[in-house]
C-alpha positions in Angstrom: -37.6 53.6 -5.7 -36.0 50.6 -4.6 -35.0 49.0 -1.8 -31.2 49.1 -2.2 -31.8 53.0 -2.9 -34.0 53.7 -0.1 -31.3 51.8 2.3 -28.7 53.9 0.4 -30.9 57.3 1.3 -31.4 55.9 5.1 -27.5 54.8 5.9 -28.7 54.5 9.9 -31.3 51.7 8.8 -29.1 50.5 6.4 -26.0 50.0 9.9 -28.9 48.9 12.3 -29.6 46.0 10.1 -26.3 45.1 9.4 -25.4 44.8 13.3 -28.3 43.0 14.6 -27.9 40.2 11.5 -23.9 40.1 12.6 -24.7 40.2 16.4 -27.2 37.3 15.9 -25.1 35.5 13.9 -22.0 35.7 15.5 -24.1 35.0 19.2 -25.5 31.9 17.1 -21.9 30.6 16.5 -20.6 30.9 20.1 -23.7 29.3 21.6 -23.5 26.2 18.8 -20.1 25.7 19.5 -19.2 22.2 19.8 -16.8 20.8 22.1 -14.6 17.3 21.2 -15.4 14.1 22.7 -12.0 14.0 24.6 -13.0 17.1 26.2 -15.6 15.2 27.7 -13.9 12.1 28.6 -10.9 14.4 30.1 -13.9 15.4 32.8 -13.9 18.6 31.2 -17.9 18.7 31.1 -20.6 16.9 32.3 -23.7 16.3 30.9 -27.0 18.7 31.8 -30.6 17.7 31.7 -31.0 19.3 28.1 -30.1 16.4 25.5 -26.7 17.0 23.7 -25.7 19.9 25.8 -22.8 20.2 28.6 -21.7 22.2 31.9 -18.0 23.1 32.2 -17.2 20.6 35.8 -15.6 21.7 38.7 -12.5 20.3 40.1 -12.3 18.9 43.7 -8.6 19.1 45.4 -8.6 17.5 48.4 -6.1 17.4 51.9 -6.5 15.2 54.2 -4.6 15.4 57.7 -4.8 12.3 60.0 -4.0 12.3 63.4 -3.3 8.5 65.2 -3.4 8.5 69.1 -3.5 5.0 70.4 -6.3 3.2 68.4 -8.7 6.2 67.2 -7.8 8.3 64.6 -8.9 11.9 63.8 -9.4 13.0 60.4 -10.0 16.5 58.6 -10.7 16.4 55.0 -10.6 19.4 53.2 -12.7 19.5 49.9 -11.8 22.8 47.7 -14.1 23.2 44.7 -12.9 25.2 41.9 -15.2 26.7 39.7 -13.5 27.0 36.2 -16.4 27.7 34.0 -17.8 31.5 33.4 -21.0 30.8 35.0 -21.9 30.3 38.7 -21.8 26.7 39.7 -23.3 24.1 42.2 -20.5 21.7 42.6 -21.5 17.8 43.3 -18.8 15.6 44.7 -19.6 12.0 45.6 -16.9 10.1 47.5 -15.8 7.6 49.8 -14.7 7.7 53.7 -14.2 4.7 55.6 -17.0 2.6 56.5 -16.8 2.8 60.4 -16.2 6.9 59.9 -17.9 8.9 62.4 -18.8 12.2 60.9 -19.0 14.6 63.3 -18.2 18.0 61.8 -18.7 20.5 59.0 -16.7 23.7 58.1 -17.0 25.9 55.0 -14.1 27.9 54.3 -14.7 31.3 52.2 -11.4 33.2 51.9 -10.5 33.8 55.0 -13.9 33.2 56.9 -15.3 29.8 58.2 -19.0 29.0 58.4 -19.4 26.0 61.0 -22.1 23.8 59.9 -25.2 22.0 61.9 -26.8 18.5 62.4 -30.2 18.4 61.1 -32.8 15.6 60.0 -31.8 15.3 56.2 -35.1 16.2 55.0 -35.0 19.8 57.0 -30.7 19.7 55.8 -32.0 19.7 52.1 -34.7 22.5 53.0 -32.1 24.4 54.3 -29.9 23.9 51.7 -31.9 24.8 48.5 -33.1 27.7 50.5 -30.0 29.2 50.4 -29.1 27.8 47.2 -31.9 29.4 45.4 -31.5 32.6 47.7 -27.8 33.3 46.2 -25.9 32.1 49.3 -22.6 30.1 49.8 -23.7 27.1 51.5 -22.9 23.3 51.4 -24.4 19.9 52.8 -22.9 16.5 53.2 -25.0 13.8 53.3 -24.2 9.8 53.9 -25.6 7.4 51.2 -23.7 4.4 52.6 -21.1 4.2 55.9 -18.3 4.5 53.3 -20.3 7.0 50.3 -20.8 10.6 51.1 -21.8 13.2 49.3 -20.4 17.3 49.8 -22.7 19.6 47.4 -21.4 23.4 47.5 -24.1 25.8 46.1 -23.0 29.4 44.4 -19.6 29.1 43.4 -18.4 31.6 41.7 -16.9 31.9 38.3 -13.5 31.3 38.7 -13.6 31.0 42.5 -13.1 28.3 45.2 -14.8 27.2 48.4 -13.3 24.8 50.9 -15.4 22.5 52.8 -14.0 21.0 55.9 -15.1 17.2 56.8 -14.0 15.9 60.4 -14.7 12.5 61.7 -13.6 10.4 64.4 -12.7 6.2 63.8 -11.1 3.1 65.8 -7.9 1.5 63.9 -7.7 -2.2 62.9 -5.6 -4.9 64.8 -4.4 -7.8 63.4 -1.5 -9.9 63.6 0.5 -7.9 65.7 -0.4 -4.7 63.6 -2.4 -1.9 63.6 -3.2 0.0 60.2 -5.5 2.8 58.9 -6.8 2.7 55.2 -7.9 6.0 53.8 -10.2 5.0 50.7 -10.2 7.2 47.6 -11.8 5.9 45.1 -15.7 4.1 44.8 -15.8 1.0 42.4 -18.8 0.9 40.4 -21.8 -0.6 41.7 -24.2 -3.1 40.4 -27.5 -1.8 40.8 -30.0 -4.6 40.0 -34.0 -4.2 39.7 -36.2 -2.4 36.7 -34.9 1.1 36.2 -37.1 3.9 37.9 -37.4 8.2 38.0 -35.0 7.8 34.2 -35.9 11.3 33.9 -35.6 12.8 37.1 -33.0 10.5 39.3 -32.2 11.7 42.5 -28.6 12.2 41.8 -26.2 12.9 39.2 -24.3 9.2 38.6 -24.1 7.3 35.7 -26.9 4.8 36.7 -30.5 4.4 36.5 -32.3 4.3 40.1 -34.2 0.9 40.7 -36.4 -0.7 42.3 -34.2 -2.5 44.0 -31.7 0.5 44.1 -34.0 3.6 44.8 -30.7 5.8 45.2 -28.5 4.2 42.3 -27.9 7.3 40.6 -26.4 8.7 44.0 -23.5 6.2 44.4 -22.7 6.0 40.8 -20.4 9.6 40.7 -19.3 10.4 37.0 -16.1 9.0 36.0 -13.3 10.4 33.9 -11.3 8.7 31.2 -8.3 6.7 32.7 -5.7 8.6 30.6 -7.0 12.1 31.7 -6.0 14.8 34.1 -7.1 13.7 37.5 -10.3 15.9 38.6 -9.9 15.0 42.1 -6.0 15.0 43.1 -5.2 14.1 46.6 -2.9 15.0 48.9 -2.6 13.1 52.4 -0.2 13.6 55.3 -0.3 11.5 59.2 0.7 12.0 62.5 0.9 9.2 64.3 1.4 8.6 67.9 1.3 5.0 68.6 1.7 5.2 72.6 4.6 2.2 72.1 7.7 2.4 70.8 7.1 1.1 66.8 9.2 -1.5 64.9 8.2 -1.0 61.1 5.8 1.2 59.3 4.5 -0.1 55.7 2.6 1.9 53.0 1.7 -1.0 50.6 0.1 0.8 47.8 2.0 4.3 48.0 4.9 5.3 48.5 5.5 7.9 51.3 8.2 9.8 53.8 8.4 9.1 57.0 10.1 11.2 60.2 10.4 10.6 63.8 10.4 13.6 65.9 12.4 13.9 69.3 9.0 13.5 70.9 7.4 10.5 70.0 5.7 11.4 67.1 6.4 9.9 63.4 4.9 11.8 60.4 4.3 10.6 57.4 3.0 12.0 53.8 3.1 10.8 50.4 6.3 10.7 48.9 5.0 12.3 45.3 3.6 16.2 46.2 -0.3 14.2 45.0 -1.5 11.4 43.7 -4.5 10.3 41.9 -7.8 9.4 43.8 -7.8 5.4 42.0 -6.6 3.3 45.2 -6.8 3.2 48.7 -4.4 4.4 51.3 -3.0 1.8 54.1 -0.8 2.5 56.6 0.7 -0.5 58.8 2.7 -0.1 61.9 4.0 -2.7 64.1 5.3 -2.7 67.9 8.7 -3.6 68.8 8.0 -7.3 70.3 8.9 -6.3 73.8 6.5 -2.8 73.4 3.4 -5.0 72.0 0.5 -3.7 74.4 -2.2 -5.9 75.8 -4.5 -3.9 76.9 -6.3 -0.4 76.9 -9.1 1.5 77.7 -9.6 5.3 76.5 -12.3 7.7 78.4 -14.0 10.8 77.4 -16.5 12.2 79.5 -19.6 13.9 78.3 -21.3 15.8 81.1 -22.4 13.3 83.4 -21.7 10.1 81.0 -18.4 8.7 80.6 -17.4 6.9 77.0 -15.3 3.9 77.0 -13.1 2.5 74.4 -11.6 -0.8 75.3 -9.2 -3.3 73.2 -7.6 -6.4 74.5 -5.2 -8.3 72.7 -5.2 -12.2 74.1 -1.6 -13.5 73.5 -0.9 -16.5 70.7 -3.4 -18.9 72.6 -2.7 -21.5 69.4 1.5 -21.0 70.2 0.7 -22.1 73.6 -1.1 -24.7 72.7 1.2 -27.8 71.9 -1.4 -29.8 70.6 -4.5 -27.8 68.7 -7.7 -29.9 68.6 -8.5 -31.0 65.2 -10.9 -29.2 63.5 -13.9 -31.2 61.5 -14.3 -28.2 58.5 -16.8 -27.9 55.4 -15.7 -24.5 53.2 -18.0 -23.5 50.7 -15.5 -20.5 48.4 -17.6 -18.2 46.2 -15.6 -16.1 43.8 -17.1 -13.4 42.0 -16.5 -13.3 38.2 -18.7 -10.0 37.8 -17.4 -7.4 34.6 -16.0 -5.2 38.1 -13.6 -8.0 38.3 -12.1 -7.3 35.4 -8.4 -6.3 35.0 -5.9 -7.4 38.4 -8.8 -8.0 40.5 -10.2 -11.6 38.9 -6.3 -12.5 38.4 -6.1 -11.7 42.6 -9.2 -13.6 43.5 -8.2 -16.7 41.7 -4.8 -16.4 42.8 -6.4 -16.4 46.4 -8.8 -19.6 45.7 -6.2 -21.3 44.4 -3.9 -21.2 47.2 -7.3 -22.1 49.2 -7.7 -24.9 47.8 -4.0 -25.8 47.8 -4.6 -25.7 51.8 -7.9 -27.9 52.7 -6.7 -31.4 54.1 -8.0 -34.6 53.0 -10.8 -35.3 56.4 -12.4 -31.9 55.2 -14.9 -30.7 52.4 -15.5 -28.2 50.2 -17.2 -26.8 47.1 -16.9 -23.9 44.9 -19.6 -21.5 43.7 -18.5 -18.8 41.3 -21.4 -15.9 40.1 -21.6 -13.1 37.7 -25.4 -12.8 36.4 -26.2 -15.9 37.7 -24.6 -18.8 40.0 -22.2 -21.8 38.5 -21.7 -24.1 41.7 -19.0 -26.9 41.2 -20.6 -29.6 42.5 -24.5 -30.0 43.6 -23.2 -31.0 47.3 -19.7 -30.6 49.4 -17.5 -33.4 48.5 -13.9 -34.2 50.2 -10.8 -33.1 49.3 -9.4 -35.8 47.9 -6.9 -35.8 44.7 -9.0 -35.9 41.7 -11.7 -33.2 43.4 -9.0 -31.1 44.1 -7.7 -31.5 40.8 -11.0 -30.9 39.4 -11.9 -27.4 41.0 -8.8 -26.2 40.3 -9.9 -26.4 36.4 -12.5 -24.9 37.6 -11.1 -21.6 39.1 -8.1 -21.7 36.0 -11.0 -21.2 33.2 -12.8 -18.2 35.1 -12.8 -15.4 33.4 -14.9 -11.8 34.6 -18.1 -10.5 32.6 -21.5 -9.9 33.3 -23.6 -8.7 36.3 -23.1 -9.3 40.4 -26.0 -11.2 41.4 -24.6 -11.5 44.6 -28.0 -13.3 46.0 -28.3 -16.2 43.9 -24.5 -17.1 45.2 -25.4 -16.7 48.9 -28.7 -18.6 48.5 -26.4 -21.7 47.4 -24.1 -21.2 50.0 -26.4 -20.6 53.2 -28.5 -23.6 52.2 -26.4 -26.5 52.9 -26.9 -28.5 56.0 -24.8 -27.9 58.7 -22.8 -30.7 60.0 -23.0 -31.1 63.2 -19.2 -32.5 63.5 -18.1 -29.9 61.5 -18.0 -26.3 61.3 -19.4 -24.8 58.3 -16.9 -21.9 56.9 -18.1 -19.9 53.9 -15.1 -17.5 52.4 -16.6 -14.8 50.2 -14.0 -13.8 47.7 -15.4 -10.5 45.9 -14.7 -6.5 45.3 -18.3 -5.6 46.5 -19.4 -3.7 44.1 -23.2 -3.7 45.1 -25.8 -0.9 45.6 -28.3 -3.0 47.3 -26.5 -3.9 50.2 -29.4 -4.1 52.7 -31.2 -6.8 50.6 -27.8 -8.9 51.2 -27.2 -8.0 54.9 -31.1 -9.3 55.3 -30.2 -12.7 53.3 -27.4 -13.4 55.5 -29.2 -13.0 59.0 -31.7 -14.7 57.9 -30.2 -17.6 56.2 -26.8 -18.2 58.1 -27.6 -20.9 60.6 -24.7 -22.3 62.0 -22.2 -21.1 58.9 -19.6 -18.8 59.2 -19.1 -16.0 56.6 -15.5 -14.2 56.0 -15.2 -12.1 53.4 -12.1 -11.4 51.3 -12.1 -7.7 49.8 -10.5 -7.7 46.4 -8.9 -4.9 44.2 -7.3 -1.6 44.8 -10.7 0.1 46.2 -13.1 -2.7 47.2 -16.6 -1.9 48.4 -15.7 -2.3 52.3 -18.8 -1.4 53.5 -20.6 -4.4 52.3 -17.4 -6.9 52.7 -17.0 -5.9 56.6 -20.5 -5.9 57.4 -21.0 -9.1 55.6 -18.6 -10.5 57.7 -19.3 -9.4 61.3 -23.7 -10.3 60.1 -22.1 -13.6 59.4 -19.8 -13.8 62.8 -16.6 -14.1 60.6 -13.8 -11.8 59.6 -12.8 -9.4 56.6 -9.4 -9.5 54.9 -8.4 -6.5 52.5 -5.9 -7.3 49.4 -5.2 -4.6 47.3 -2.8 -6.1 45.1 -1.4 -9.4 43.7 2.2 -9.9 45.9 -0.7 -9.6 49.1 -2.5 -12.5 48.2 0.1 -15.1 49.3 0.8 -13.8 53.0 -2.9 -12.4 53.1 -4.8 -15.6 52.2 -1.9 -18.0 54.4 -3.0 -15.9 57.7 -6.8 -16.1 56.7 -6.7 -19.7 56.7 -4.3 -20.1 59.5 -6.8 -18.2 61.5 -10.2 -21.1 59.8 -7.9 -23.6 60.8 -7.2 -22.8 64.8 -9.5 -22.5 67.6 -11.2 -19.4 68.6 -11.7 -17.4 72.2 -14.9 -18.3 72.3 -17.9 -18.0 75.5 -16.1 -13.9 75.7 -17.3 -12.0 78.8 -16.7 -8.8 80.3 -17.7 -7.8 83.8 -17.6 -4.5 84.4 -16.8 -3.1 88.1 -20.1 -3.0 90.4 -22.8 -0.3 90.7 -22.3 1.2 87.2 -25.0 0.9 84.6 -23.5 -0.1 81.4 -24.6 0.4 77.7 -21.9 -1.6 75.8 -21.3 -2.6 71.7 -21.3 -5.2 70.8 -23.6 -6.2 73.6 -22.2 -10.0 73.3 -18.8 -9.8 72.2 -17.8 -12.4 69.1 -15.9 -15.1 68.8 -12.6 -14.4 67.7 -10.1 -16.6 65.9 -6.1 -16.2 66.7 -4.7 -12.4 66.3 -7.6 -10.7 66.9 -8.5 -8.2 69.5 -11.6 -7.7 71.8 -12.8 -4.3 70.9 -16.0 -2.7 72.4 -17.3 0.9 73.3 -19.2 1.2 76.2 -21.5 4.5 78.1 -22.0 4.4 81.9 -23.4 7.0 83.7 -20.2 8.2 85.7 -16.0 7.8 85.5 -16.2 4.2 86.3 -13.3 3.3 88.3 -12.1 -0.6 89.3 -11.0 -3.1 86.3 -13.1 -4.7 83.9 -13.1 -8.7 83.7 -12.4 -10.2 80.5 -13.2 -14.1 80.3 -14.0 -16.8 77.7 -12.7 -20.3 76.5 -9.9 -21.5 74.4 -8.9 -25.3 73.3 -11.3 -26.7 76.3 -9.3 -24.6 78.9 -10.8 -21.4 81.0 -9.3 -18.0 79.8 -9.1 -14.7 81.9 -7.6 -11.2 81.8 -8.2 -7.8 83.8 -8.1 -4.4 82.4 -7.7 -1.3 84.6 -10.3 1.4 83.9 -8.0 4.0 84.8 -6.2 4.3 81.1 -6.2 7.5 79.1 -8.9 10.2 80.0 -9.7 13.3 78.0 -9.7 11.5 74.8 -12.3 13.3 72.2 -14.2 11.5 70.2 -15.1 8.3 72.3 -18.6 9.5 72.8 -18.8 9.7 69.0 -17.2 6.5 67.7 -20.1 5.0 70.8 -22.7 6.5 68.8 -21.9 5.1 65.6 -21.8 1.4 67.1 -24.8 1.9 68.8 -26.4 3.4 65.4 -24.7 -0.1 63.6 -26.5 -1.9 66.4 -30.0 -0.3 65.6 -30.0 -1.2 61.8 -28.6 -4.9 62.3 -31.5 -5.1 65.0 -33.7 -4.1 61.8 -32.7 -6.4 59.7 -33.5 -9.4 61.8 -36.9 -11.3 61.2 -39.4 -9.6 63.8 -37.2 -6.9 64.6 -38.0 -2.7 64.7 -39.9 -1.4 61.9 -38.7 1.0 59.7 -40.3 4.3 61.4 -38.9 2.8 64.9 -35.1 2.6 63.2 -35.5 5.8 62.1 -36.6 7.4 65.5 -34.2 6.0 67.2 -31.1 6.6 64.8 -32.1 10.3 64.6 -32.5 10.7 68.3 -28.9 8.9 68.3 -27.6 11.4 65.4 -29.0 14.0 66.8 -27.4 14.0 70.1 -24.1 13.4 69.4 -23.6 15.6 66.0 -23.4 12.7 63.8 -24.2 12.5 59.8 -26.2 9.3 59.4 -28.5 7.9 56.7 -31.2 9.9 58.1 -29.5 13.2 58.9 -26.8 15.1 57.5 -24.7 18.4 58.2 -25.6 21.6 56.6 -23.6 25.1 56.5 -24.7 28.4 55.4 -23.0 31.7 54.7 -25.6 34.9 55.4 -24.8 37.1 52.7 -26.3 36.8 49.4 -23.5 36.7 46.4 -25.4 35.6 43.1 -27.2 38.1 41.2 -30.8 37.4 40.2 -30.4 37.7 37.0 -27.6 35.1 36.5 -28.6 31.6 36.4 -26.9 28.4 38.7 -25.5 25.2 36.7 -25.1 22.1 38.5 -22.6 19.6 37.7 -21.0 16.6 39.2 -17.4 16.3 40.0 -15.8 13.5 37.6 -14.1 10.8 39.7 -11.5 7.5 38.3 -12.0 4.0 38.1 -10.4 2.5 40.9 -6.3 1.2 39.7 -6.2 -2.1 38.1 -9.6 -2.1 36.8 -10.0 -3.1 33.7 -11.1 0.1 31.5 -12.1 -1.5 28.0 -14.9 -3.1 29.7 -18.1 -2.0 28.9 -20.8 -4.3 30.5 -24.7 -3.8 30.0 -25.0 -3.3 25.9 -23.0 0.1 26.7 -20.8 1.8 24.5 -17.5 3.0 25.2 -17.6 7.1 25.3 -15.6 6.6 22.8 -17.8 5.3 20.4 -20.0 8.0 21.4 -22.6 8.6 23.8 -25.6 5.9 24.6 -28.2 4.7 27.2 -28.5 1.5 28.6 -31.9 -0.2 28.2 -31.0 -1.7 31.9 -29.0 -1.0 34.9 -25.2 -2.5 33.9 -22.8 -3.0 36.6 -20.2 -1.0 35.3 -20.2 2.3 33.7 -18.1 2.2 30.3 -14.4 3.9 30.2 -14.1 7.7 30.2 -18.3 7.5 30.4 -18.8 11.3 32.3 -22.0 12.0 30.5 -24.9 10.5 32.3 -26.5 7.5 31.2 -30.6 9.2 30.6 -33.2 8.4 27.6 -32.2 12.3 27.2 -29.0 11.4 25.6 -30.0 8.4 23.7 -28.4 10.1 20.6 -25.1 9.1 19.4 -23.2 12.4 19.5 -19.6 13.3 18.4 -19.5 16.9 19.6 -21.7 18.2 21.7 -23.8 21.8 22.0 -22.7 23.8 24.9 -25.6 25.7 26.7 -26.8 29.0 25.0 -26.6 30.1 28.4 -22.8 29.5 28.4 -23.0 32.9 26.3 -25.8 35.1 27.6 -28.0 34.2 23.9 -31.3 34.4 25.1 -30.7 38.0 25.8 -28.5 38.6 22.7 -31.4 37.0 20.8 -33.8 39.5 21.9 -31.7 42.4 21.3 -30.6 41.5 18.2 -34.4 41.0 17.1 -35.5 44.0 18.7 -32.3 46.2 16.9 -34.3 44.5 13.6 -37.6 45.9 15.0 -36.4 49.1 14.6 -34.4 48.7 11.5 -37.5 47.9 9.6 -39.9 50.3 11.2 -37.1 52.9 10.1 -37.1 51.7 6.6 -40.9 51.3 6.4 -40.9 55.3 7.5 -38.4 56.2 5.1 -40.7 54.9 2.5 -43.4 56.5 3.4 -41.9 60.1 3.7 -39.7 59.6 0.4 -42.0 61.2 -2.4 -42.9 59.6 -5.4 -41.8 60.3 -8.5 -44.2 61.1 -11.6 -44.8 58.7 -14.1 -44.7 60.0 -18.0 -48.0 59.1 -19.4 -50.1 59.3 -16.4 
């Protein structure tokens, strides 16, 4: 008997066969399924930690709702990760806040429900968090991985669903001449993360970049980013309420365009004029006083139990306009430009522009040398020479035939710069022309307190989202100032006020003297000197309501300078206590840096303690929320993927530094760190995907295989112990002959 006839005599073997071979090899189709490369570059997916296969990526839409009162501003960000896969998803969301942000709060929204998070040490945060994670709850944790990089992970979402995470934080506005203005950043430029890769196949985050040596957390502040010509992942919708406290002249939004209305009340709203826009470019908001409503002075109060928080800000009048004769100034300026690859595009065109009219300004008594850097340092000249004619002529070919590539070596720049002599009839200006993007920002803050001297460092912040972080804390370690341009009709009026400001005497020899029989805890301890349009701003703790004014004094052009603040200005002002806490938190890590200074457990003691206390997310603790009920089912597995984010505006997107690839060229690892990720690049740069792919394998569990597999092998179990019984029982037929 055969086997076609015994299958023909057994029609129930014959039908299990036939369905577990379809069922296997239909299952085998969907799980092998491959998905285009513009899927990926669109954000679609992101990579997993199993070569060639992806995740389907959440999609972050964010609001954010600031209120202005005076000179602090309260923020609420809301975060709402949507889940569009079929599976249940940890969503990873990497992104920037302002780098003098205190982050005070943490809400989860779940339908109508919130969950209010807690401050814990970010070791015990993480604990809490992957306890609930792995438990099946709704939670989410926001950690800090620089001042102006934060990172929201939301754990269980499920398919199809969304979550809402709530961010609040509390920060002083800026003040320059005659202006006040908020920036809202939205986008991270890429960092350069120098030092021997480290961890390549288990990096602490889920960025394109190796961790380093130098750069343990590299793969933390490198979020995946999405082709330039795809839907945004992360739209962003932004509205303000400002109340200024004066009557206001003109409002400006330089890089967007918005709607504004003033309400019978005092108030001015204002939103972005389009419903969203993409998250490539940071926000700004100016305002400026009527000239008879310019204030001069304020103090605002909250009080905390039995401590009272103090925000002061002076503005000294135009001490150069009063001047009729300014002293004349003996200068040496030492300009470094960055020509890095994350200069590419508007940025390097901006930061030439700006040297150039530099250089257009020095006089012929002063002078100056030029030190440009990408993977290494290319100073001008060996020394400082004077600006006469033919130098002048001959840095200015230098700056023309700059063009961007290559690393950010940031160090080997500085090292040139800090180690000139000082002259003692001259004062030493160093003007940092860069965007900043650096991951190993400690390292630099160290070189600049140590190697200063007598120098003065301002920093100039180039490109549509600049790393401002590093430029303003370069600039205050280095006792100078930090101008922002964001695009190329700034750097005329930006860079004229810049060096107006080098060129006239500061308030120096600042003082304050606070009323007697109060014990006060002040930052910045020893106030700055402060060039022409610059306030006095400082928060200060005493143990009471201090009442009585506060002395301001200091010198200006050889002549005595005094002013008195009353200390009976706004009370009941939330958030003072908070934006104390982050100075004094700023304070403890420059204290750190400083040859001699606290060691590391010390810093971290005391920055805790300081966290702690007042609710704030710091480097060592971050803010953790958990729902109670469990929502995931055992059985059913949790993907992780990162949230795609965009280069920021302007950048140049064909640039693809390191040996890299362009995504669309397919997908590669770099044998180094580069400073750049490629365009489009949302797969993560891992030995694991060394391969060059053109379509990708999603997940078997994207389809439930694993469990198809085994019934479909078991349904053939029983199919063959069927036929091998049918066999058996079918008698034999005689043979003739036998």
């Amino acid at each position: 008997m055969t086997a076609a006839r015994s299958l023909r005599q057994n029609p129930l073997t014959l039908i299990l066969i036939v369905c577990s071979t379809l069922w296997l090899t239909i299952d085998s189709a969907r799980a092998n399924r491959t998905i285009a490369i513009a899927d990926i570059e669109a954000g679609l997916y992101l990579a997993t930690e199993t070569p060639g296969q992806v995740q389907a990526a959440p999609i972050v839409d964010t609001r954010v709702e600031i209120a202005i009162s005076g000179p602090v501003a309260r923020t609420v960000v809301r975060q709402t990760f949507s889940n569009p896969s079929g599976e249940w998803v940890e969503g990873i969301y990497t992104f920037p806040l302002p780098e003098d942000s205190a982050v005070d709060r943490l809400r989860m929204r779940i339908g109508d429900r919130l969950v209010e998070g807690e401050i814990q040490e970010k070791a015990q945060a993480r604990k809490t968090y992957e306890a609930a994670k792995a438990n099946g709850q709704r939670a989410s944790l926001v950690s800090q991985e620089r001042p102006d990089i934060f990172t929201t992970e939301v754990a269980n979402i499920a398919p199809g669903d969304a979550i809402t995470v709530e961010i609040q934080y509390q920060e002083t506005l800026a003040f320059d001449d005659g202006a006040f203005s908020m920036r809202f950043p939205m986008a991270i430029r890429p960092r350069y993360n120098p030092g021997k890769p480290i961890n390549m196949m288990t990096p602490t985050g889920f960025g394109w970049s190796f961790d380093t040596e130098e750069v343990a957390d590299a793969s933390r502040i490198t979020p995946p980013i999405a082709a330039a010509d795809s839907a945004p992942p992360n739209p962003m919708r932004l509205f303000v309420t400002l109340d200024p406290g004066f009557q206001v002249g003109e409002i400006e939004s330089p890089y967007h365009p918005v709607d504004v209305k003033p309400t019978p009340d005092g108030l001015i709203h204002v939103a972005l004029k389009d419903e969203w826009v993409p998250a490539d470019r940071d926000f700004e908001l100016v305002w400026r006083p009527m000239p008879s409503a310019m204030p001069t002075a304020g103090v605002f109060t909250e009080t905390r139990g039995n401590n009272a928080y103090h925000l002061l800000m002076v503005i000294p009048p135009d001490l150069a306009a009063e001047s009729n004769e300014v002293p004349a100034m003996g200068r040496e300026a030492v300009f470094i430009i960055d020509k890095s690859g994350s200069m590419g595009g508007q940025a390097i065109i901006q930061a030439k522009e700006a040297l150039l009219l530099a250089l257009d300004r020095l006089k012929s008594s002063e002078r100056f040398n030029v030190v440009a850097f990408s993977s290494g340092a290319e100073p001008l000249w060996g020394a400082a020479r004077e600006a006469t004619r033919t130098n002048l002529a001959e840095a200015r070919r230098f700056v023309r035939g700059i063009q961007a590539g290559g690393g950010t070596e940031m160090a080997s720049a500085l090292r040139l710069a800090l180690d000139g002599a000082t002259d003692p009839g001259r004062i030493r200006q160093i003007v940092f022309i860069t965007d900043g993007a650096v991951g190993n920002e400690e390292a630099l803050f160290r070189q600049i307190t140590a190697g200063l001297g007598d120098s003065r460092l301002f920093t100039v912040g180039i490109g549509s989202a600049p790393n401002s972080f590093f430029m303003r804390e370069a600039a205050e370690a280095g006792r100078g100032s930090f101008t922002y341009i964001g695009a190329l009709d700034e750097v005329k009026p930006k860079m004229a006020r810049l060096f107006a400001k080098l060129e006239r005497p500061a308030l120096t020899d600042i003082a304050l003297a606070w009323p007697g029989g109060h014990t006060v805890e002040m930052y910045p301890a020893t106030v700055p000197d402060l060039y022409a349009g610059e306030p006095i701003i400082v928060t200060a703790k005493t143990k009471a309501a201090a009442a009585g004014e506060i002395s301001v004094t200091g010198r200006h052009a050889g002549a005595d300078y005094a002013a008195a603040v009353s200390l009976e200005g706004r009370g009941g002002h939330a958030g003072i206590g908070a934006i104390w806490a982050r100075d004094k938190i700023r304070t403890v890590n420059r204290a750190a840096r400083k040859p001699g200074g606290p060691g590391p457990d010390a810093t971290r003691s005391e920055i805790v303690r300081i966290a702690l206390a007042h609710q704030l997310v710091s480097r060592f603790t971050s803010l953790v929320a958990v729902d109670k009920g469990v929502v995931r089912p055992e059985n059913q597995r949790l993907a992780s993927a990162g949230v795609a984010t965009l280069l920021p505006h302007g950048m140049d997107t064909g640039f693809a530094p390191g040996g890299l690839p362009s995504a669309r060229d397919g997908l590669g690892a770099a044998a180094s760190p580069a400073p750049t990720p490629p365009a489009g690049k949302v797969l993560r740069l891992r030995e694991a995907h060394a391969e060059t792919v053109r379509t990708v394998t999603l997940p078997a569990g994207a389809t439930a295989a694993e469990l198809k597999v085994v019934v479909g092998i078991a349904l053939m179990l029983i199919a063959g112990l069927g036929f091998a019984i049918a066999r058996r029982l079918t008698p034999r037929p005689l043979r003739w002959g036998a």
